[in-house]
C-alpha positions in Angstrom: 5.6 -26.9 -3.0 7.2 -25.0 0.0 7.6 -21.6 -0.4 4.7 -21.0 -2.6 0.9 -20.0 -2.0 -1.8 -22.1 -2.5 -4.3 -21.5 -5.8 -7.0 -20.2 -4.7 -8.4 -19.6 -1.0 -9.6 -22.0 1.3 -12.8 -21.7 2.3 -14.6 -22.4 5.8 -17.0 -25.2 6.9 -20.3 -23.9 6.8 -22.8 -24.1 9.8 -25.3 -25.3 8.3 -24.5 -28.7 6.7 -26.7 -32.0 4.8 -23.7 -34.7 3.4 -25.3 -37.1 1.8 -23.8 -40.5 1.9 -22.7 -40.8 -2.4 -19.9 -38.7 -2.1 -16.6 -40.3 -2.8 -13.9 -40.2 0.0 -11.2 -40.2 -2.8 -11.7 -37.5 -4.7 -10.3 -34.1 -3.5 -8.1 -35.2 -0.8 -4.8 -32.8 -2.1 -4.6 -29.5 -2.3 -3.6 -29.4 -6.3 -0.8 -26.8 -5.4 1.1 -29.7 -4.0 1.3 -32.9 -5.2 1.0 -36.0 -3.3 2.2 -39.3 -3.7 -0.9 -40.5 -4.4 -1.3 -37.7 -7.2 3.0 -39.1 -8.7 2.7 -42.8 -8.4 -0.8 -44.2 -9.4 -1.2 -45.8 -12.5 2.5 -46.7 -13.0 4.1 -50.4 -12.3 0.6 -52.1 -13.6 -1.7 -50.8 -10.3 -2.2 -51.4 -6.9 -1.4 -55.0 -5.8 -2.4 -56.7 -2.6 0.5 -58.1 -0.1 3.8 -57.0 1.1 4.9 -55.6 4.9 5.8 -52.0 5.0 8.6 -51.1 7.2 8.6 -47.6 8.5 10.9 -45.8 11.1 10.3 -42.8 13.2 12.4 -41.1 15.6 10.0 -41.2 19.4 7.9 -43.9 20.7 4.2 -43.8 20.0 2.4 -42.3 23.2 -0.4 -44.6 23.5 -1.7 -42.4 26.2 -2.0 -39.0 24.4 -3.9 -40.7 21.4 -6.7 -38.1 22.6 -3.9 -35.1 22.3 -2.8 -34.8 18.6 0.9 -35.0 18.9 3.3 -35.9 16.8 4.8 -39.5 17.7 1.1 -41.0 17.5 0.9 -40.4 13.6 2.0 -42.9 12.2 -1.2 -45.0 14.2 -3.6 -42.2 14.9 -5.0 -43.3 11.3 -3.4 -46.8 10.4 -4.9 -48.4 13.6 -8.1 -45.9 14.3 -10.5 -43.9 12.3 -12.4 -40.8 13.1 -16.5 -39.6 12.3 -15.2 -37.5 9.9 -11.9 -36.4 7.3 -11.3 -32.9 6.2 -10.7 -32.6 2.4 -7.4 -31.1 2.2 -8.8 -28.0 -0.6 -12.2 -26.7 1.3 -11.1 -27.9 4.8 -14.8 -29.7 4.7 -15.8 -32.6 6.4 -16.3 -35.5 4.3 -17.5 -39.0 5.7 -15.6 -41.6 7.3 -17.2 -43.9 10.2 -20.3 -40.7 9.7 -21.9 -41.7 6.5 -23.7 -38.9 6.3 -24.8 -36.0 9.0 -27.6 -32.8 9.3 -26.7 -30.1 11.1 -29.2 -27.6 12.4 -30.0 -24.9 15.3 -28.3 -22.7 14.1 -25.1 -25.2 14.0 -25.5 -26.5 17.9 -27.2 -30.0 16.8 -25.6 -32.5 14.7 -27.6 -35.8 13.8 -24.7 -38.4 12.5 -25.8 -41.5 11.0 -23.2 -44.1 11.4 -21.6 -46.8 9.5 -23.5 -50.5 10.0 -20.7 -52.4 9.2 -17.9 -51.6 11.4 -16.2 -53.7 13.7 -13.4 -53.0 16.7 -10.2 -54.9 16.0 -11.7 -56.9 18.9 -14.7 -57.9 17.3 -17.2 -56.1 18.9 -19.6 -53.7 16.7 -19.2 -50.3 16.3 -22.1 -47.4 17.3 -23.4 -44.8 18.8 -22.5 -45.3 22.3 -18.8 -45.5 21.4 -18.9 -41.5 19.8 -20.9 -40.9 23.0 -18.0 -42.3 25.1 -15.7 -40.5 23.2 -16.7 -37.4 23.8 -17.1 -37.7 27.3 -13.9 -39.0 27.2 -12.7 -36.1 25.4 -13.7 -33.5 28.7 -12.1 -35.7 31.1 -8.8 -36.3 29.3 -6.1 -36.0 31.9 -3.6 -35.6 28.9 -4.2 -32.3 27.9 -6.7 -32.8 24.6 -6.1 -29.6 22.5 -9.6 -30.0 21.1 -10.6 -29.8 24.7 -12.4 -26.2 24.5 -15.2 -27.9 21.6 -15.6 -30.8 23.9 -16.6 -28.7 26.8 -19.3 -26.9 24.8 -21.4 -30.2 24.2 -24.5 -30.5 26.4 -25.8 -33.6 25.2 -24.8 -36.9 23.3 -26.5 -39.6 23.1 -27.9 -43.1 20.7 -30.9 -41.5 19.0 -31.1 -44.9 16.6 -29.8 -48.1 16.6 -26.5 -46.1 13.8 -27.6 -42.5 15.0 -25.9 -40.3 17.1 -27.5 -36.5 18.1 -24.5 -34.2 19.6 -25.9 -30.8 21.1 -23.7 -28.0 21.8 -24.3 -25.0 24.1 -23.3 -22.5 21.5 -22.6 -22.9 18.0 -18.4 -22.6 17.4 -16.1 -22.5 14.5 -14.1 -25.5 14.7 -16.2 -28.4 15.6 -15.0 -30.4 12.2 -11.2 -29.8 13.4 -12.5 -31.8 16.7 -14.1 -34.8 14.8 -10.8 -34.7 12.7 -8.6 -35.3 15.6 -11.1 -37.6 17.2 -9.6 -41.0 17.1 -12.5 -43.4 17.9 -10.6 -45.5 20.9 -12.6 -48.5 22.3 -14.6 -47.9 25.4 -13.8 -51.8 26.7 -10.0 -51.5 26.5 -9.6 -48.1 27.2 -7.8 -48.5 30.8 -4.9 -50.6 29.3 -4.5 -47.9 26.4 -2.5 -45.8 28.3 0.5 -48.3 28.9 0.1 -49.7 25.4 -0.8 -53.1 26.7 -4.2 -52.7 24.5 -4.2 -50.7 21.4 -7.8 -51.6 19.9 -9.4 -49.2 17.2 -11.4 -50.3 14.3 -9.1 -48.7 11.6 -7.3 -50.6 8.3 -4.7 -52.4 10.8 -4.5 -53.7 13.9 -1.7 -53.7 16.8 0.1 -57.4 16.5 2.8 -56.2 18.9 4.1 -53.2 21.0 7.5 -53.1 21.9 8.0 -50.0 24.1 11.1 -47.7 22.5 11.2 -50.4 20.0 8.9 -51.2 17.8 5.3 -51.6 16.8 3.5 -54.7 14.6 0.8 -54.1 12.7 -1.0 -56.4 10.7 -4.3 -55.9 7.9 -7.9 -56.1 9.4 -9.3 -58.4 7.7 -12.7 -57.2 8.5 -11.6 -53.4 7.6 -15.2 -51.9 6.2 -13.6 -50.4 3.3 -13.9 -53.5 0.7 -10.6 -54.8 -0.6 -8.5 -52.6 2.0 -5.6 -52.0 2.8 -3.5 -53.6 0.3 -0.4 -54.2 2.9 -0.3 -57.0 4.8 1.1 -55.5 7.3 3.2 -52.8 9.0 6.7 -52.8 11.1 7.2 -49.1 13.1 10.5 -49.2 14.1 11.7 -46.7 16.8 15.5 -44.8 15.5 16.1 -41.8 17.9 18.7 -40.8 15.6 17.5 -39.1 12.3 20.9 -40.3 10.6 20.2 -44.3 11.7 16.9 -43.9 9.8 18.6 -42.4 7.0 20.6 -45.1 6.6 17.9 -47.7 7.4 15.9 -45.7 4.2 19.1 -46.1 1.7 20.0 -49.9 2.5 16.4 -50.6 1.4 15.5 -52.1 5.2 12.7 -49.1 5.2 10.2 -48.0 2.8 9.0 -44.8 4.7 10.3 -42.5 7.3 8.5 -40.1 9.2 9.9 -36.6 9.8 13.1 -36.2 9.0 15.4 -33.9 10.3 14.7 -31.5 7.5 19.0 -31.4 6.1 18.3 -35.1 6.4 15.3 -34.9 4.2 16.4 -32.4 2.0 19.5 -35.0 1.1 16.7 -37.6 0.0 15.0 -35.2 -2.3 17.2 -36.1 -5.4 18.5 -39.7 -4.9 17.9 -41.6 -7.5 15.4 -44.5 -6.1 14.0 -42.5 -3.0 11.1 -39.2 -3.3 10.6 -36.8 -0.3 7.0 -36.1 0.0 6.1 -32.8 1.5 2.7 -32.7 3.5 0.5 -30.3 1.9 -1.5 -29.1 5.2 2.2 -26.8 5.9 1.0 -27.5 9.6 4.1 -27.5 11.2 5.9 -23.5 12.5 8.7 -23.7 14.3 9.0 -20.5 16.8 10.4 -19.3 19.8 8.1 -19.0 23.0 8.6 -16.6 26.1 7.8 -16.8 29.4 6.6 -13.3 29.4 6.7 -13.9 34.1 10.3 -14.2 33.3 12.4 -11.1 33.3 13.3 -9.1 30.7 10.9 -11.4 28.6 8.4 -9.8 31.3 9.1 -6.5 28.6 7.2 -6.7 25.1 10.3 -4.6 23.8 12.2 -7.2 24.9 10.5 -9.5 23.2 9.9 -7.6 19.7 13.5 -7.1 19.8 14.0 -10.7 19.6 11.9 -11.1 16.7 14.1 -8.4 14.9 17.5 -10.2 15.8 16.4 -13.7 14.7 17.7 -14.5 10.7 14.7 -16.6 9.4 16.7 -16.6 6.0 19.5 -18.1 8.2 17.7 -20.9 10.0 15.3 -21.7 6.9 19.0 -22.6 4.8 20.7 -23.5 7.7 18.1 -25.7 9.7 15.4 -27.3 7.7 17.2 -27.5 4.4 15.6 -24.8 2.6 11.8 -26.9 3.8 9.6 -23.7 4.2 8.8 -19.8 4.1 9.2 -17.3 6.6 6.5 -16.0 8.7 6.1 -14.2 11.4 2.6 -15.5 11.9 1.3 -18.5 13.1 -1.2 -19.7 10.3 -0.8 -21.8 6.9 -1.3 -19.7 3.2 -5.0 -20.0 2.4 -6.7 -20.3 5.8 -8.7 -17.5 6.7 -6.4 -15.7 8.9 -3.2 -15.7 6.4 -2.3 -12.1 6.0 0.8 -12.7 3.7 2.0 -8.6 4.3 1.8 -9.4 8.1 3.0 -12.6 7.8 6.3 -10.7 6.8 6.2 -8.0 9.1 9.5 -9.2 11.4 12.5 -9.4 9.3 16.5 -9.1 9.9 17.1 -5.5 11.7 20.1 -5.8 14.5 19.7 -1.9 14.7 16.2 -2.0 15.5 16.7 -5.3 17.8 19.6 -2.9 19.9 17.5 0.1 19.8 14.1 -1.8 21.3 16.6 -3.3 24.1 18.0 -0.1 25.3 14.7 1.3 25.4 13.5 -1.1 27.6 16.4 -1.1 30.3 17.5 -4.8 28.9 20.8 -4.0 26.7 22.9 -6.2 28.8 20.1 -8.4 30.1 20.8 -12.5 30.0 18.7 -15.1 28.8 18.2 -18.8 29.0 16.9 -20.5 25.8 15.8 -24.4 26.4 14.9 -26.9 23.6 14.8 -30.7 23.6 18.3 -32.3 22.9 16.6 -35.4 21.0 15.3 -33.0 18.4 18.5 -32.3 16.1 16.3 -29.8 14.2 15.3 -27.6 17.1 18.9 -27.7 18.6 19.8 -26.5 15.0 18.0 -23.7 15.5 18.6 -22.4 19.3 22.2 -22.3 18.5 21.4 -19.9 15.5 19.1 -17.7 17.6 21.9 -18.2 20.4 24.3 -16.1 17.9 21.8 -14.1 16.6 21.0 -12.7 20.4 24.6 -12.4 21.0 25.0 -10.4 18.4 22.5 -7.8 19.8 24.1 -7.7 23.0 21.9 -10.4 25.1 23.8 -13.2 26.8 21.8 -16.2 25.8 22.7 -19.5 27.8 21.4 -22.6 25.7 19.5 -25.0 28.1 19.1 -28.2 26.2 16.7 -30.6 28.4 15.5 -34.3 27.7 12.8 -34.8 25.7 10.2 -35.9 28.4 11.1 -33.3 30.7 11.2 -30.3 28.3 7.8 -31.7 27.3 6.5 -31.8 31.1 8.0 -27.8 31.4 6.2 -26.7 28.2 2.8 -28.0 29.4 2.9 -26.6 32.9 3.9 -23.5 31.5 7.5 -23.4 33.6 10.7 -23.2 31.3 11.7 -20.0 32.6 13.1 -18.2 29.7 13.1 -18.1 25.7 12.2 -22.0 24.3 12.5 -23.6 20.8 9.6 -25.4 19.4 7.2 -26.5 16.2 3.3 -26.0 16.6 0.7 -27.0 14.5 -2.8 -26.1 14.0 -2.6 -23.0 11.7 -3.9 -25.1 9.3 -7.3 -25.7 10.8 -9.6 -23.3 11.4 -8.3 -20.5 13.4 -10.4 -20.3 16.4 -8.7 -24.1 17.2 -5.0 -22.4 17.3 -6.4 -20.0 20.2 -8.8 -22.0 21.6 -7.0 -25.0 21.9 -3.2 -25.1 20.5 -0.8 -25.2 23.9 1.3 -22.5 22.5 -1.2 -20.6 22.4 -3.8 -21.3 24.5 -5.9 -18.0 25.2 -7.3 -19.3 28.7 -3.8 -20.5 29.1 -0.5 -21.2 27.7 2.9 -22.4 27.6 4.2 -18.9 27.8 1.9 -17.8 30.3 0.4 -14.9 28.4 -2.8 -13.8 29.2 -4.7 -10.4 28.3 -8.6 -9.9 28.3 -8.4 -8.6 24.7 -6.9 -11.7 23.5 -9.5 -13.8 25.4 -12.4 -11.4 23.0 -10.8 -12.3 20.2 -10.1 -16.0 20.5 -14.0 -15.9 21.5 -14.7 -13.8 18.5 -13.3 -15.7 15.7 -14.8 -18.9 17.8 -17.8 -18.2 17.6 -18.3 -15.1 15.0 -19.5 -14.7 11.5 -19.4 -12.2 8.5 -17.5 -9.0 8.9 -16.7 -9.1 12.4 -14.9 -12.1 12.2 -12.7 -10.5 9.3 -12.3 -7.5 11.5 -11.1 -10.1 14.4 -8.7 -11.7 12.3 -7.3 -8.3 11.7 -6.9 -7.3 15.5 -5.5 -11.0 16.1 -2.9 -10.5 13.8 -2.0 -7.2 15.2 -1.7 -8.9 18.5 0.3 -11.7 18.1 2.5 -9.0 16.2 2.4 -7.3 18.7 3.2 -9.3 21.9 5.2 -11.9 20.5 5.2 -14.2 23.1 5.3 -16.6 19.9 8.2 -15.3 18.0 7.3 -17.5 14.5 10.1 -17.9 12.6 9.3 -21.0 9.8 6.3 -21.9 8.3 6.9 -25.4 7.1 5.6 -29.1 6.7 5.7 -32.6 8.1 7.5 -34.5 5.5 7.9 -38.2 4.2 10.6 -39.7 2.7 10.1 -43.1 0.9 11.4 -45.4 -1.7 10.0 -45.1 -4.9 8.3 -48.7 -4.7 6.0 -47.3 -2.0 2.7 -45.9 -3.5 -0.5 -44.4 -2.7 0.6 -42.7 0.6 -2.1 -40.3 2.0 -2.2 -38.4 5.0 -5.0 -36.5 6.9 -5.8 -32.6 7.4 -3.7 -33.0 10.6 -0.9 -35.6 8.5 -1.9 -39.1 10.2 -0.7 -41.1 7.9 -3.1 -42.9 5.7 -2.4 -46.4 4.1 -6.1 -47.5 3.2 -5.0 -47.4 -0.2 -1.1 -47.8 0.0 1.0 -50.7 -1.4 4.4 -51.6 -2.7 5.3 -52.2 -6.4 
């Protein structure tokens, strides 16, 4: 699955769009060069059956607060508890329906006319319309927590209830990504939404609802009965429980206390792959690229020598075998095979070279230079990997001081833009469409980023492939990718994938385009 190119290129959302409400929200979800579970385990031990709990562990709290942000810990509710308008279908990355049972676009792709479900209910009873997509989005501009889908957000002009189920969204300019927003837009309630933030209410109108929250704990969830998809979800419910350390949830998955656990260290995972009784599923949107950022304010990193010549040092190979189990290709781009960006020669343009690493360091002044390299010491994969670019920059003559931090406060540096040196990290969003990466992504940001980089030709670009069309926006592609190569203040190292590992009784596990996990039509055998 890893490793391997997609069949067949993706293709992008057009502008102009009329869904009609017939089409099946089944069919197409996978991308058919990697199989899901859903794709393995259907039809075998007599069909889906209704009951059972499913007990799940992940390794950080859910962040209740950053629902709006698209981050990692919130995915195992972002779809269980919530729902969005919309739900990319993993092959043509084309909005199919969800809460929107059907939509018209037109003006040139700044008006969108949704016409909503008339059957859905918020876990707390009230209905579900217009004026909730309308808060949303307003919501969405205002979000103190950093929304990475911010930039669309900003470009609507209007929103309002144009029908007792319509909604009409008008946008100043037409963009690129405005499906990737309505993919990540988790339809919170606008009664509850001030106790959201500390978890005290949790209210969406998705297949389950929030029983219990126990902060660093654990996390309840039980089926909605009123759920507008007949029949579902076949669970009766869910336990979340919290295990900081991937081996604890290892061990949770072998004794048969868990059924599913999300993400893995990836040696962890990679153990799981061939035990008899357990499958590791590997997410086919490969959305997750683990890199090293610069603070190109910070000297030498100030020098984009410097920085190429850290590209050069770095052993993908190494870290690939060594760090995530072998889960992955190397890239020295940001984007996922078969988006329209991919460039799989440039994606291979920075490989092993110490000579060149040395010669690029001299040049610049920076042959003895020393560097500090942070990462967050609750992430066993990403200390994995600053202590092989640690020897890998030794070995090219930079003194490179490892700087492991907590989690929440190597979180609250990246954001502001102030870890003052090299930094280990995963991003997503090079599976979406591009323009959301530098529009939107905080890694790289093109208004502004975690490694504070900024550059008026990068700003034209990222506006380009926003907003353009035809061949320009294949020749901005092209100059993107020459930048990033370029500047490297993302040094990409891995292109890999979120994974899951489960136990074999667990079936009809689905995820989204941006790998919330879906259980609508999950149960256990």
């Amino acid at each position: 699955m890893t490793g391997q190119r997609g069949q067949g290129q993706r293709r992008q959302p057009a502008r102009r769009t009329v869904l009609a409400a017939g089409l099946s929200l089944g069919a197409g979800l996978l991308n058919t060069a990697c199989r899901s579970a859903v794709a393995e385990q259907q039809g075998s031990g007599g069909g889906p059956r209704h009951g059972g709990t499913l007990h799940m562990v992940q390794g950080t709290d859910i962040l209740p607060a950053f629902l709006l942000s698209q981050i990692n810990p919130n995915f195992s509710v972002s779809r269980t508890v919530f729902n969005t308008l919309t739900e990319l279908d993993h092959r043509t990355l084309r909005p199919r329906p969800s809460l929107a049972k059907s939509w018209r676009v037109s003006d040139g792709g700044r008006t969108y006319v949704f016409q909503l479900r008339d059957d859905v209910t918020f876990h707390s009873g009230r209905p579900f319309g217009p004026d909730d997509v309308v808060f949303v989005l307003d919501h969405l501009t205002k979000d103190t927590t950093s929304s990475q889908v911010k930039a669309v957000a900003q470009q609507v002009t209007s929103a309002e209830r144009t029908g007792g189920h319509e909604v009409t969204v008008g946008f100043g300019k037409a963009v690129s990504n405005v499906w990737d927003m309505f993919e990540m837009m988790v339809l919170i309630d606008r009664e509850s939404v001030t106790d959201l933030a500390s978890g005290r209410e949790i209210i969406g109108a998705g297949p389950f609802t929030v029983e219990s929250y126990q902060p660093g704990s654990s996390i309840s969830l039980k089926r909605n009965r009123h759920y507008w998809k007949p029949g579902r979800p076949y669970l009766d419910g869910i336990e979340i429980a919290i295990a900081a350390q991937s081996s604890s949830a290892v061990a949770s998955l072998r004794s048969g206390q868990t059924h599913l656990a999300l993400d893995l260290s990836p040696l962890d995972a990679a153990g799981i792959r061939d035990r008899p009784g357990f499958r590791l599923v590997q997410s086919d949107a490969h959305d997750l690229t683990y890199y090293i950022g610069a603070n190109v304010e910070v000297p030498p990193l100030d020098k984009v020598e410097v920085r190429q010549a850290v590209a050069w040092a770095i052993d993908r190979k190494r870290v690939l075998a060594q760090a995530l189990g072998g889960i992955g290709r190397p890239s020295s781009l940001p984007w996922s095979p078969g988006t329209a960006a991919w460039d799989p020669d440039r994606a291979a343009a920075y490989t092993l070279n110490p000579e060149k690493a040395k010669r690029l360091l001299r040049q610049s002044g920076a042959a003895d230079a020393k560097v500090d390299l942070y990462y967050s010491n609750t992430l066993a994969t990403n200390a994995a990997i600053a202590q092989i670019v640690q020897a890998n920059l030794e070995d090219v003559g930079l003194t490179c001081r490892l700087q492991p931090k907590q989690d929440a406060e190597y979180q609250k540096m990246f954001v502001s833009g102030k870890i003052p040196g090299l930094f280990v990290n995963g991003h997503g969003f090079g599976q979406l469409t591009p323009s959301t990466l530098v529009k939107g992504s905080w890694p790289f940001n093109a208004q502004q980023n975690a490694s504070n980089f900024r550059d008026p030709e990068y700003s034209r670009l990222a506006d380009e492939i926003w907003t353009g069309e035809g061949d320009a926006l294949t020749a901005a592609y092209r100059d993107l990718n020459q930048l990033f190569l370029k500047q490297q203040f993302v040094i990409d190292l891995i292109n890999s994938t979120h994974t899951y590992a489960i136990q074999a009784s667990l079936k009809g596990l689905a995820w989204t385009m941006y790998d919330g996990i879906d259980l609508d039509h999950a149960y256990l055998a």
